[in-house]
C-alpha positions, 0 to 999 in steps of 0.5 A: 582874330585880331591883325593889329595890337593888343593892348594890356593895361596892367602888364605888370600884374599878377594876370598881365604877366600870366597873359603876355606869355600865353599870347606871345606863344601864340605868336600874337603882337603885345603891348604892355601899358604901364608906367614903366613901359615904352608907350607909358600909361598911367591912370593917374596922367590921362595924356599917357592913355591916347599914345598907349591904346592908338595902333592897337585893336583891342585891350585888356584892362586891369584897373589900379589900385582897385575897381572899389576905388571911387574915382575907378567908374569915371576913369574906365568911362573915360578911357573907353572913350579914348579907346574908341575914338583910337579904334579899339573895337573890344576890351575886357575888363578884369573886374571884381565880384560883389564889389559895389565899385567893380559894378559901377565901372563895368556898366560905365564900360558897357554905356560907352558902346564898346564891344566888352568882356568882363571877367568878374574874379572871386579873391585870387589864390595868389593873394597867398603867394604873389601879394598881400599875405605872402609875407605874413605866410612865410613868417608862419601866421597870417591875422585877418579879420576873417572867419568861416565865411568861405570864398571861392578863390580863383587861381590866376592862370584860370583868369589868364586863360579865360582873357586869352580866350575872351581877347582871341575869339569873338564869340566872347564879346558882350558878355560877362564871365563869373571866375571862381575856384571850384569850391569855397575854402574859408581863410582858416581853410586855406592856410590849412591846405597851404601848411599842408602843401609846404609842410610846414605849420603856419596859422591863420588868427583872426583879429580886428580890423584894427589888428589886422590893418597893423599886421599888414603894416609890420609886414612892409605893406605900403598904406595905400594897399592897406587902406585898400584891403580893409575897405575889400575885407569890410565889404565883400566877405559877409558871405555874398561870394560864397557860392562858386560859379560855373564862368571857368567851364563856360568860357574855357571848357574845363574846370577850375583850378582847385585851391589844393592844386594851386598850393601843390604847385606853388609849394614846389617852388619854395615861395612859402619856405621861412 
């Protein structure tokens, strides 16, 4: 166990949160590192980064806006430097999978010598709920120019606790984790399970890419994110993410989480209410 800091870059994410409450639970020191926070961090501002990592011991690191971003590489290889030279000894990075650039940022992790866990994530169930598609949901049709290609996805509480684990025992270093849900669910699928769980219909169309990038915009998405998911939507849902992985169990010793459970759970929140 660590005696000093932990460190989440990202804290404001959709795992950061989840992983801040797990930890503090715990009765584990936390510092959150974002632009907003006490000690600013910012991916863009590379003076924010030594006043957020100094004191900690170890990090978690959620990149923004996305590994698939070319400039992403070269800034985790810088920040691991940092990390180092303030004596961090191990980071886990969320990474992406199939994801050209994810790839490329977690061997730039990996060469700075670094103990490291990556946590390699399929598409996020709370894309649906917490993200992009929300809105689109909520108003009853979801267009995207995605077919019966089928993605494993993975629920968030699944990422955070595997972090947890990765960031509190050290049998975990070194090594990477492949999370996805336990079985692959197309987008028609999905919003299938969603209308069931919120009893209610909603569609799912799919579209051009040009079609669905409109979309997006009409529902309020800033363009940066827009341009971000069409590069994601163009690359990795060809079918290279279809098969689901066994990276829950191993590291958590329990199953995923199953698609159904996390839009039972999310339904009864009243998120997908019109």
């Amino acid at each position: 166990m660590q005696t000093s800091e932990i460190v989440l870059v990202g804290g404001s994410g959709k795992t950061g949160g989840r992983i801040i409450k797990r930890l503090e639970g715990r009765g584990i020191t936390i510092r959150p590192a974002s632009r907003s926070s006490a000690r600013p961090f910012d991916w863009e501002d590379r003076s924010t980064w030594r006043g957020a990592l100094e004191g900690a011991s170890s990090a978690y690191v959620a990149f923004q806006p996305d590994l698939a971003v070319a400039w992403a590489a070269e800034a985790v290889a810088a920040l691991a430097k940092v990390a180092v030279e303030c004596g961090l000894e191990h980071i886990v990075l969320l990474s992406g999978r199939g994801e050209e650039g994810a790839q490329r940022s977690e061997a730039a992790l990996i060469a700075s010598g670094i103990d490291t866990t990556i946590l390699r994530a399929s598409w996020f169930c709370q894309n649906f709920s917490e993200g992009a598609f929300l809105e689109q949901i909520r108003a009853g049709r979801l267009q995207l120019p995605a077919g019966d290609i089928g993605e494993p996805f993975i629920d968030t509480d699944d990422i955070a606790d595997a972090a947890v684990a990765a960031l509190t025992d050290p049998g975990h270093r070194n090594k990477t984790y492949e999370l996805t849900g336990p079985r692959a669910l197309s987008f028609p699928e999905a919003v299938g399970e969603i209308a069931a769980a919120a009893g209610r219909p909603i569609e799912y169309e799919q579209v051009s890419m040009a079609d669905s990038t409109s979309g997006l915009a009409d529902a309020g998405l800033p363009q940066g994110l827009i341009d971000l998911l069409e590069e994601l939507l163009g690359q990795v849902l060809d079918g290279r993410n279809s098969g689901t992985t066994g990276g829950v169990a191993e590291i958590l010793g329990r199953p995923a989480t199953d698609f159904s459970e996390y839009a039972r759970r999310t339904a009864a929140t009243g998120t997908w209410k019109a």
